[in-house]
N, C-alpha and C positions, 0 to 999 in steps of 0.2 A: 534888428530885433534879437537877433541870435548873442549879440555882444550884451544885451543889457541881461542874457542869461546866465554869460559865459563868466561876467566878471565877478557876484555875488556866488555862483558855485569855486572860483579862483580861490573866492576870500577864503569861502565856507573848508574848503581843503586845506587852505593854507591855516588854518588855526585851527584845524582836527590834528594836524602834522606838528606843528608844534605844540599843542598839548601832549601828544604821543612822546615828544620827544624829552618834555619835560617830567613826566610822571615815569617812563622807563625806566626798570631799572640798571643798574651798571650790572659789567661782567661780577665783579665780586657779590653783590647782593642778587645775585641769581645761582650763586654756587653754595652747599652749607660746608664747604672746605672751611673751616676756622683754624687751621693750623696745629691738630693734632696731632699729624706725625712727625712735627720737631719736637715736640712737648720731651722734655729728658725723663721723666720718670715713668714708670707703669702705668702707675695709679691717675697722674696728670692724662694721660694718655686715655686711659679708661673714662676718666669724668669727663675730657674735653669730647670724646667720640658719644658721650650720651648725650649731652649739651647739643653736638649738630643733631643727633637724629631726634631729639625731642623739639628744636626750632620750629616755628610754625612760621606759613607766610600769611604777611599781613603787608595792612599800609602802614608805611611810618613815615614821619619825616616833621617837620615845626615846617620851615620856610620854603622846603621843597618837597611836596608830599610822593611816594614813589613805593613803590611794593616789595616785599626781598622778603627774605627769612631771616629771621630773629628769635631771640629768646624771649618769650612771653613769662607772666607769671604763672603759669599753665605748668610751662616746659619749665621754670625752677622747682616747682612743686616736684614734679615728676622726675627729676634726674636726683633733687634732694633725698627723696624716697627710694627710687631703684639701686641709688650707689649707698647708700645708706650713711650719707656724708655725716661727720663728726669732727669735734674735735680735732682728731688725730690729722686730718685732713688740712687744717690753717694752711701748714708751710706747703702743703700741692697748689690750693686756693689764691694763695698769696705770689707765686710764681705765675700761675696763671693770669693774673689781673696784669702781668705786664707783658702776655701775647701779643703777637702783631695783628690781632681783629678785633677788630672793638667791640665785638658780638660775645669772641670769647673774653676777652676784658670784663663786658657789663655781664654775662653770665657768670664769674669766676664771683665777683662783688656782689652779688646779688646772693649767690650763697654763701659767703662770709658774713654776709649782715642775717641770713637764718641760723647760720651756728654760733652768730654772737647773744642772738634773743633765744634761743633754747637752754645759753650755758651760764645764766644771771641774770643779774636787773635788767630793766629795759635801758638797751644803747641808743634804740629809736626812739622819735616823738611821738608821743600819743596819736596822730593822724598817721602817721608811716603803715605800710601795707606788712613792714619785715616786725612791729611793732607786737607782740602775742594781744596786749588789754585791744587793739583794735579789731572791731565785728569783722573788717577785709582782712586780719591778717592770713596771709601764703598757707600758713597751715593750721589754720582752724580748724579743720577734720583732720588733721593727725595726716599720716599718709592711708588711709583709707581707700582700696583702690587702686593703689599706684604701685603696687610691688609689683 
């Protein structure tokens, strides 16, 4: 009797354990280190340190879903506004997208594509979130808020 208990609580663990194992995140997507203090410039420096402490945790993932910190369009809004990114900023911007975190990579491009839609036509398509004519676009209230 005991065995026809023991083997179905067996299973029931063993596939709580590997789900845990699979949805955990890794050492790196449990830290928001993105590599701002090699960043060579100030300024690089300054935007990459707003970018971690604006990261939010959430789930992400397509094939392997798992939880970490990242940059949400929350936290582009917000670091866009508190550093008061422009123009002047491309050549920081542009250094940055070839950090060693993909976090700061897709933060660094994510506001390259709001100071390309603030500074002329639209560079997005009509459905794009960085797009101003779209009801989602990142800063449809301006930065309202967020200073």
């Amino acid at each position: 009797m005991r065995i026809r208990i023991a083997i179905p609580v067996l299973v029931a663990v063993g596939v709580i354990v590997l789900a845990l194992v699979m949805v955990w995140p890794d050492k790196k997507m449990i830290s928001r280190d993105i590599g701002c203090a090699s960043r060579p410039s100030e300024r690089e420096k300054k935007i990459c340190q707003t970018l971690s402490d604006s990261m939010e945790w959430t789930w992400m993932g397509h094939a392997i879903i798992s939880p970490g910190w990242r940059v949400t369009w929350n936290a582009l809004r917000r670091v866009y506004c508190r550093e008061k990114i422009s123009a002047t900023d491309v050549v920081a911007l542009e250094s940055m997208k070839r950090g060693s975190d993909w976090r700061l990579q897709d933060g660094a491009d994510g506001l390259l594509r709001l100071v390309r839609s603030r500074s002329g036509p639209p560079y997005e398509s009509e459905n794009s979130i960085y797009n101003p004519t779209n009801s989602q676009y990142i800063l449809k209230n301006g930065c309202a808020g967020e200073q």
